[in-house]
matplotlib code that plots the C-alpha trace (Angstrom):
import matplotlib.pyplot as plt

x = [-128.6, -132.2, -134.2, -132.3, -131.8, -128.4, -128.1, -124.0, -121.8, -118.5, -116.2, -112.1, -111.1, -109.7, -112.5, -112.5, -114.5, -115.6, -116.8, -113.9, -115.0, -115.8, -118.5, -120.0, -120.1, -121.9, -124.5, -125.3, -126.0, -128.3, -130.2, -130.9, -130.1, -130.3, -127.4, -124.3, -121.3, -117.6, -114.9, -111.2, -108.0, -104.4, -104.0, -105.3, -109.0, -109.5, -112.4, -114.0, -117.1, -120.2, -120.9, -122.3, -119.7, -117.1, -113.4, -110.9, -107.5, -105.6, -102.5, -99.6, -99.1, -97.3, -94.4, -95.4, -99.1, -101.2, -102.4, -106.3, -107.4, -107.5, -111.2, -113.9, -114.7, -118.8]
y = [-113.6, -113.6, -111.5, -113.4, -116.7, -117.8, -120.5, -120.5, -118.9, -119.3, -117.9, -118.0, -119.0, -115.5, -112.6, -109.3, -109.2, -111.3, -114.3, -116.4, -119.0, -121.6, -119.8, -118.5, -121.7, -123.3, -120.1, -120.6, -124.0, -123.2, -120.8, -122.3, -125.9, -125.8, -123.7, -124.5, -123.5, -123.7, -122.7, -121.5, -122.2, -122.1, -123.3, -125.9, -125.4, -124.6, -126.3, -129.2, -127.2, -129.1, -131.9, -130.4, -128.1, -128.5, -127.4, -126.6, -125.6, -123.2, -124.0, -122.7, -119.7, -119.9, -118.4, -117.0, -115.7, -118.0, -117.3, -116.7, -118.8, -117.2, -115.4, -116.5, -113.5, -113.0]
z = [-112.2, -111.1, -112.9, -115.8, -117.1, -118.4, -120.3, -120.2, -117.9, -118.5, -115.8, -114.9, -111.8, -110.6, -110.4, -109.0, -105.9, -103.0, -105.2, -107.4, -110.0, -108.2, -106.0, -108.9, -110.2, -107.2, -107.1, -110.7, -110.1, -106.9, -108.6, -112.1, -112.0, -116.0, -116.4, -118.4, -116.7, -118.1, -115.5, -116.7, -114.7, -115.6, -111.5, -109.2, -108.2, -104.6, -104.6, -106.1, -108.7, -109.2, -110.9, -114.1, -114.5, -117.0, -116.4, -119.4, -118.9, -119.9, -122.1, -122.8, -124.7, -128.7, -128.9, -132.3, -133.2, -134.5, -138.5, -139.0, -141.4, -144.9, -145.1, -147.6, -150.0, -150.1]

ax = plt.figure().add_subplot(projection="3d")
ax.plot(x, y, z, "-o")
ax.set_aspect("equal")
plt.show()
């Protein structure tokens, strides 16, 4: 992450490793202030992320597969 500059990181909560979500989160944010960072849970967080990341959810699955919309022909 230093020799490059992200400008999104999106990241789950669980990773494999010594570093979950949430620390990633607060080591992007250290090293490049700038960064955008969206964090996945289906749980609670363990810890609070910070302040300019953004947390989304994870929903329930459909029991059925959702359609793909009907493609455009060129």
């Amino acid at each position: 992450m230093k020799a490059k500059r992200p400008a999104l990181i999106i990241t789950d909560i669980n990773l494999v490793g010594k570093m979950d979500g949430v620390d990633l989160a607060h080591y992007a944010q250290q090293q490049h202030s700038d960064v955008r960072i969206i964090v996945i849970s289906g749980r609670p967080l363990p810890r609070t992320l910070p302040a300019s990341a953004k947390l989304f959810t994870k929903t329930v699955q459909p029991t059925a597969p959702t359609p793909s919309p009907p493609r455009s022909k060129p």
